[in-house]
C-alpha positions in Angstrom: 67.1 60.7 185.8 69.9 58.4 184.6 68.5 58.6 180.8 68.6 62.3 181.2 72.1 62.2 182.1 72.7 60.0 179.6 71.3 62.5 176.8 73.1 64.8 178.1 76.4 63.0 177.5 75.0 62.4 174.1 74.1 65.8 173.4 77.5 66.8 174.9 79.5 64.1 172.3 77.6 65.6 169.3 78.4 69.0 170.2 81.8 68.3 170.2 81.8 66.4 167.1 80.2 69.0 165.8 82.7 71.5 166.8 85.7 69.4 165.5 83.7 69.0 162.7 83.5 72.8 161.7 87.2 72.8 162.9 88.4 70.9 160.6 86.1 72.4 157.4 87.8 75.8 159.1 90.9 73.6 158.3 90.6 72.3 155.2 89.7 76.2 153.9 92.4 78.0 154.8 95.2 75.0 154.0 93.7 73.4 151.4 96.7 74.4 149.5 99.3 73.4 151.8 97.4 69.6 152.1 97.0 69.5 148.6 100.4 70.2 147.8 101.2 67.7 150.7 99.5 64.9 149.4 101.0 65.2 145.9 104.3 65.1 147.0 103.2 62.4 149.4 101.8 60.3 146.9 104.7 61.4 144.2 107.1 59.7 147.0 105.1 56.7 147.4 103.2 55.6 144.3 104.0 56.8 141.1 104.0 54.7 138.2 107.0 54.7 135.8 105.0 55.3 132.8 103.7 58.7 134.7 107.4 59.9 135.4 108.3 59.4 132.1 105.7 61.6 131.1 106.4 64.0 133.9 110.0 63.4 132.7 109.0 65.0 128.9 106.8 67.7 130.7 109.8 69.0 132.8 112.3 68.9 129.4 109.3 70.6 127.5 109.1 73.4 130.2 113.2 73.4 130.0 113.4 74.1 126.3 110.6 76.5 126.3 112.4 78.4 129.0 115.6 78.5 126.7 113.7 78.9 123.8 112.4 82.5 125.5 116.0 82.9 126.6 116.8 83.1 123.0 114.9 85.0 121.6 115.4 87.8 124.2 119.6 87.6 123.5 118.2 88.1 120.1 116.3 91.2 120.3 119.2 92.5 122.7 121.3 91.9 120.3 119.5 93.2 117.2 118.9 96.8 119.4 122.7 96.8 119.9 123.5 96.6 116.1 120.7 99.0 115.1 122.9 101.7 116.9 125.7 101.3 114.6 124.2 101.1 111.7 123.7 104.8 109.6 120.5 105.8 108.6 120.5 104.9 104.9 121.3 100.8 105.8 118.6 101.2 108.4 116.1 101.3 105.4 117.7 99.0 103.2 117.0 96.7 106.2 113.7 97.0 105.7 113.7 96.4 101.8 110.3 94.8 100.5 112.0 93.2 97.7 116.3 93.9 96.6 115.7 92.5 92.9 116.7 95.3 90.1 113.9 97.0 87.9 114.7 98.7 85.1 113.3 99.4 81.3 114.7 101.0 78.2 111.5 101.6 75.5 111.6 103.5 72.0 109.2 104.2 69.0 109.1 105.5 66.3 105.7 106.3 65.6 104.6 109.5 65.3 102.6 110.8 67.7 99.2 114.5 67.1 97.2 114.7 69.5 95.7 116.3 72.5 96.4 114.7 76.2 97.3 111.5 74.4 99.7 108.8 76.9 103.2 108.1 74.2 103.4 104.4 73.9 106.3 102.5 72.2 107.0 100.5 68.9 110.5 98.6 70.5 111.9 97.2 74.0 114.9 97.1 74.5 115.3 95.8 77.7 112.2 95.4 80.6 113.7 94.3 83.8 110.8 93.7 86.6 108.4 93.7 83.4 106.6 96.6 84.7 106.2 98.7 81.3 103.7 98.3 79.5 105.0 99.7 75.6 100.9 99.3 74.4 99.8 101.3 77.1 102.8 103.4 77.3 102.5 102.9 81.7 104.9 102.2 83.9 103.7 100.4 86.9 106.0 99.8 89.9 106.7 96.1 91.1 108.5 97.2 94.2 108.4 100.5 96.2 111.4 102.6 96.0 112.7 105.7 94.5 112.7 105.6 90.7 114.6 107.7 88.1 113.1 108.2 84.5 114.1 109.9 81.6 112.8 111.2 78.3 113.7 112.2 74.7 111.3 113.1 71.6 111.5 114.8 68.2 109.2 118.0 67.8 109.0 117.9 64.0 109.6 121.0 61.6 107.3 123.5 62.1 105.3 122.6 65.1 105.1 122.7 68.6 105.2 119.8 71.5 103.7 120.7 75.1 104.7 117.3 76.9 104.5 116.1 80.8 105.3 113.4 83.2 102.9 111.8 85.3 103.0 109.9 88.0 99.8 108.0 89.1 97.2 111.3 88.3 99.8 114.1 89.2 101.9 116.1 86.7 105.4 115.9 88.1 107.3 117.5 85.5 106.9 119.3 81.9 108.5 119.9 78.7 108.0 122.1 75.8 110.0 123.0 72.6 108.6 124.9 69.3 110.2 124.9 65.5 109.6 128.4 64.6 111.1 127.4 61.5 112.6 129.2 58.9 114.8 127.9 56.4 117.2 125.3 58.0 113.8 122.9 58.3 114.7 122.5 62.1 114.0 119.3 63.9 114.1 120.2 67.8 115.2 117.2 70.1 114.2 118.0 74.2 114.0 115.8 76.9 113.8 116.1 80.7 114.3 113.9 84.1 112.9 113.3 87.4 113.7 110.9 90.5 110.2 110.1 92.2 109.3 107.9 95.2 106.6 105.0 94.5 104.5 102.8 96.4 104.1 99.1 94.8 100.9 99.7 92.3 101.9 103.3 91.3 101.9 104.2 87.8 104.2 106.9 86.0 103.6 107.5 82.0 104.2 110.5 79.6 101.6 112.0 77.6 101.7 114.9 75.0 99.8 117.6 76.0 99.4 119.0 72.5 101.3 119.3 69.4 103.4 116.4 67.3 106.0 114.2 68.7 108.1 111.5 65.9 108.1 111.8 62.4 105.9 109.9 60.4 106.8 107.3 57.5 110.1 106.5 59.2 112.1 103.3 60.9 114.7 105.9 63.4 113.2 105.5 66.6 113.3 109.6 68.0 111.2 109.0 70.8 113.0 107.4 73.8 111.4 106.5 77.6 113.7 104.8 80.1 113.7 104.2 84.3 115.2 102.4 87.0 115.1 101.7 90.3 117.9 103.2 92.2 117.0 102.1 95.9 113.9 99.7 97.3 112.5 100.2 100.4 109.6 99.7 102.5 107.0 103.1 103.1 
């Protein structure tokens, strides 16, 4: 009888062990944060080393400086959005230039030039800012995108005919044509023509005779004449 009772005091104990037990798992669950964060401020008040608050030290300034940092650059962007609004259109896209350097080229020959569908190229250079003609291939190749004016001249000689165009990349932007129907004044017809194009960086613009003569032959005068500049860059 007595070890009865005495298991059942036992029995009784583990029970309640058991209980407090599952309490305190219960516990630990649903304020695990709270301890933990108790504990590290416990142990932060009690035994920290002062190698570690150095390093907690440089965390804390990191942290601080990134925090500006991100200040910054916000007061920044605000501030940039603000100045957009006062700026006109046009200055908008000089903003955004790819490149502000000048390009411009002045070419001549004075070769004479029958053929069909034949590109002109050039004997003399005089200037080839940007370098982007090319007088043996007779192409122009833009270095920086932008809009681009060019300009033409050439000698039809006595007694033909000269069916000439502008291209840019494969596309005929613009034509010319003169004709010496000659007679007895021995007519030499000068013609020209101008355009203002937009090109990409890569993009190619060139004349080529369509048919007929162009020059005279035997000569030094340079009556053939190819120029273009860049008038404003800007990003596509």
């Amino acid at each position: 009888m007595f070890l009865q009772f005495i298991f059942f005091i036992v029995s009784s104990s583990r029970a309640e062990v058991t209980n407090d037990i599952e309490s305190l798992v219960d516990t630990l669950k649903s304020e695990g944060s709270k301890i933990s964060t108790g504990i590290e401020k416990l142990a932060n008040q009690c035994g920290i080393k002062d190698q570690d608050l150095n390093v907690l030290n440089a965390v804390q300034k990191t942290l601080d400086l990134q925090r500006k940092v991100s200040d910054l650059e916000l007061q920044v962007s605000n501030l940039e959005s603000l100045l957009s609004d006062f700026v006109p259109s046009k200055s908008r896209r000089d903003i955004n230039t790819v490149n502000s350097g000048n390009v411009y080229f002045s070419v001549a020959s004075s070769k004479q030039f029958r053929c069909r569908d034949c590109t002109v190229t050039y004997s003399t250079i005089q200037v080839n800012m940007g370098e982007g003609m090319d007088i043996k291939t007779g192409v122009f190749t833009a270095p920086i995108a932008g809009s681009y004016y060019f300009q033409f001249h050439g000698m039809v000689e006595k007694g033909h005919e000269a069916r000439v165009m502008m291209m840019m990349n494969n596309t005929v932007v613009m034509h010319m044509y003169d004709k010496d129907y000659s007679g007895n004044n021995d007519r030499f017809a000068m013609f020209g023509q101008s355009i203002i194009v937009d090109m990409k960086v890569g993009d190619k613009f060139r004349v080529v005779l369509k048919k007929g003569s162009l020059g005279v032959s035997g000569g030094t005068n340079h009556f053939i004449s190819f120029l273009g500049h860049l008038l404003s860059s800007y990003a596509p």
